[in-house]
C-alpha positions in Angstrom: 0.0 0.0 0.0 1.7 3.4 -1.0 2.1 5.8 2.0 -1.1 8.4 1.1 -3.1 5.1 1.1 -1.8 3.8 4.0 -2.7 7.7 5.5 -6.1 7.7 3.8 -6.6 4.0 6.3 -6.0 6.1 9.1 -8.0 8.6 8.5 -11.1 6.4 7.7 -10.2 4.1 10.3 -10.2 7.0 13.3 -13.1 8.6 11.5 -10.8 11.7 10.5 -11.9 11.8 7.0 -9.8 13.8 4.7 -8.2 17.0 5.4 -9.2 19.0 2.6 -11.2 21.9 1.7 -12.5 24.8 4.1 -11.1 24.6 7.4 -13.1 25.4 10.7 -12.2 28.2 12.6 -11.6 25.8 16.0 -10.3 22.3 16.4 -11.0 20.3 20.1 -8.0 19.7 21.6 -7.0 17.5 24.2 -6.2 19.1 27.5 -6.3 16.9 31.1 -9.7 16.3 30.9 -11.8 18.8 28.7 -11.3 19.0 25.2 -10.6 22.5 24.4 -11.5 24.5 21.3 -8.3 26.3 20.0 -7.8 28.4 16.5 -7.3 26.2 13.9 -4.2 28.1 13.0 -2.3 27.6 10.1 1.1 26.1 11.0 -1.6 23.5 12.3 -2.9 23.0 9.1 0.9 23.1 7.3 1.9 20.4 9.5 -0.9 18.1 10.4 -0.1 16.1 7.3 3.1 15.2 8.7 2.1 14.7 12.5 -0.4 12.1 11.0 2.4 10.2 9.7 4.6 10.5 12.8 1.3 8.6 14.3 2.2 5.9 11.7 6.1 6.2 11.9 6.0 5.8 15.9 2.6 3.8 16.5 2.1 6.0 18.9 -2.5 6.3 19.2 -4.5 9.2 18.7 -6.3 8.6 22.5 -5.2 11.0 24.7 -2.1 9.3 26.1 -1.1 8.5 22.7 -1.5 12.1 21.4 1.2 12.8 24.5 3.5 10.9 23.3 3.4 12.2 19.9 4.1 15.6 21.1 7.1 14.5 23.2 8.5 12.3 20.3 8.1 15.4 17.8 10.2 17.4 20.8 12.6 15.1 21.3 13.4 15.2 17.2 13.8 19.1 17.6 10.2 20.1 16.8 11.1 23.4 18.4 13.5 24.1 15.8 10.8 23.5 13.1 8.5 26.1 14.3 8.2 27.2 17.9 4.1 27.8 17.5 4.1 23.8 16.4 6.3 23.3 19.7 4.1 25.0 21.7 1.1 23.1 20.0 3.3 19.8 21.3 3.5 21.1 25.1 -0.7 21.1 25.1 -0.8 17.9 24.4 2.0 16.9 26.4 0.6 18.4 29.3 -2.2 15.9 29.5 0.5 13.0 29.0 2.2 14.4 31.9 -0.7 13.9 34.4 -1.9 10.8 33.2 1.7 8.6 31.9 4.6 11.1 32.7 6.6 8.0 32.3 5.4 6.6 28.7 6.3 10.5 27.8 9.7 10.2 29.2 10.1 7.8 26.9 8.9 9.0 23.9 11.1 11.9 24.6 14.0 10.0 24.7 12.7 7.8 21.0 12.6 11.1 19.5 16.0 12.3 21.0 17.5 9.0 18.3 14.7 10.1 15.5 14.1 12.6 12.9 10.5 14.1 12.0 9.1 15.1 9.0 8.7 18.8 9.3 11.9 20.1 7.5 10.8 21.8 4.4 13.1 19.9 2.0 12.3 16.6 4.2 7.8 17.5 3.3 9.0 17.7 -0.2 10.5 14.2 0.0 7.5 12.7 1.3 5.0 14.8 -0.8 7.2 13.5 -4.3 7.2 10.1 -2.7 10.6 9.2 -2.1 9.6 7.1 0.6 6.6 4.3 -1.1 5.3 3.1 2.2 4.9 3.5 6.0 7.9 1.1 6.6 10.2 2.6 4.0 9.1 5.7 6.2 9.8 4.2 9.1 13.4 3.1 8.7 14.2 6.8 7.8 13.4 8.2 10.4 12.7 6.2 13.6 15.4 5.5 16.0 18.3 6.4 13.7 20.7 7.5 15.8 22.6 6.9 19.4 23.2 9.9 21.3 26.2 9.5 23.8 25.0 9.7 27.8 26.3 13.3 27.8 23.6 14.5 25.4 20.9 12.7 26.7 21.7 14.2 30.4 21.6 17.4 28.8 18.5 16.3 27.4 16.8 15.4 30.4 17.0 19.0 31.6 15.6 20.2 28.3 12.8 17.6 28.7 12.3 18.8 32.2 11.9 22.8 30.9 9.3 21.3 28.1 7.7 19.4 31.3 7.0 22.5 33.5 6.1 24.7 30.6 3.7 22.5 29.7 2.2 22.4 33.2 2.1 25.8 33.6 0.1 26.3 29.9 -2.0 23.0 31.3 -3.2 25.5 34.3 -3.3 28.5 32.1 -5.8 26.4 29.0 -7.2 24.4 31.0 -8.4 26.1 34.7 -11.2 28.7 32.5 -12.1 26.3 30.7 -13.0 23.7 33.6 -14.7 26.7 35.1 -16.5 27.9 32.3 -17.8 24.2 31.8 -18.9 24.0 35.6 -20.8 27.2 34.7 -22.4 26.0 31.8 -23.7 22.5 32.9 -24.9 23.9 36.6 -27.0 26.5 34.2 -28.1 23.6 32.3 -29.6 22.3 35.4 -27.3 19.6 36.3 -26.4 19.4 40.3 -22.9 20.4 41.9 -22.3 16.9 42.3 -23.4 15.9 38.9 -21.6 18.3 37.4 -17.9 16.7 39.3 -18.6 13.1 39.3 -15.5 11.8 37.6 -16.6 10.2 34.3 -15.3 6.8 32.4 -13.5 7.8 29.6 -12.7 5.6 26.7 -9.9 8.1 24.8 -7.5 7.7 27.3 -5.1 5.1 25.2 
């Protein structure tokens, strides 16, 4: 299966559909546990092509957890050299990895710290001109290629520990209106204070 197949399977197969045409003006992103509507800005758009594939590249789900560990992959492969706004896209959703696995995004910190990602201009031309026929050609680019010595990674834990409490700190900053705002909203809906915090089973944790 050639690789924009292999992308169109994940897009039916999450219930995506294809990302083409008029974009809306918000997109629900994950933060602890609301999903938050942010601009749908366009280094979002420019790069969600790409962060789709890094899905396929790492196996990494699009469930909350999973979404975490993207993000801290992507920042471990320098997505903050790429564009700082797609970095700072990467610390939202790392922030709800960090309360619910901090230790599965430890880890895909230090994958990504041995990777490359896709978001180099010259490297989106490659996969747009399909260099790369498939998801495993893909793969073998780009996942795990190198071995950084125990120096760099030590001086990589403190960069992944900076990306850590920023994220936390955005987490409060997103995320605290928003949980207030919704206690507002479904109290003046009619539901009870205790209705309103009951904690409830999620299925997009993964």
């Amino acid at each position: 299966m050639q690789l924009q197949q292999e992308l169109s399977a994940f897009y039916a197969k999450h219930g995506f559909g294809q990302d083409v045409g008029a974009r809306p003006l918000t997109v629900p992103v994950y933060t602890g546990c609301l999903l938050v509507p942010l601009p749908n800005i366009e280094t979002r758009h420019r790069y969600l092509k790409y962060h789709d594939l890094h899905h396929l590249v790492t196996r990494y789900s699009v469930g909350r957890i999973g979404e975490g560990e993207v993000s801290a992959w992507e920042l471990g492969t320098g997505s903050l050299l790429a564009s700082p706004t797609l970095a700072f896209m990467n610390l939202i959703a790392l922030s709800t990895g960090l309360v619910l696995e901090p230790g599965r995004m430890w880890r895909a910190f230090v994958r990504g710290s041995r990777s490359r990602n896709l978001y180099s201009r010259s490297t989106r031309s490659k996969v747009d001109a399909g260099e790369w026929l498939d998801v495993s050609q893909l793969r073998a680019a780009t996942l795990e290629v190198g071995r950084p010595s125990r120096m760099v990674l030590a001086a990589r834990s403190i960069e992944f520990g900076c990306y850590a409490a920023t994220a936390l700190v955005i987490h409060a900053v997103i995320a605290g209106p928003a949980l207030v705002a919704r206690l507002i909203t479904d109290i003046g809906l009619g539901y009870s204070f205790f209705q309103v915090i009951k904690p409830k089973k999620r299925n997009d944790l993964f």
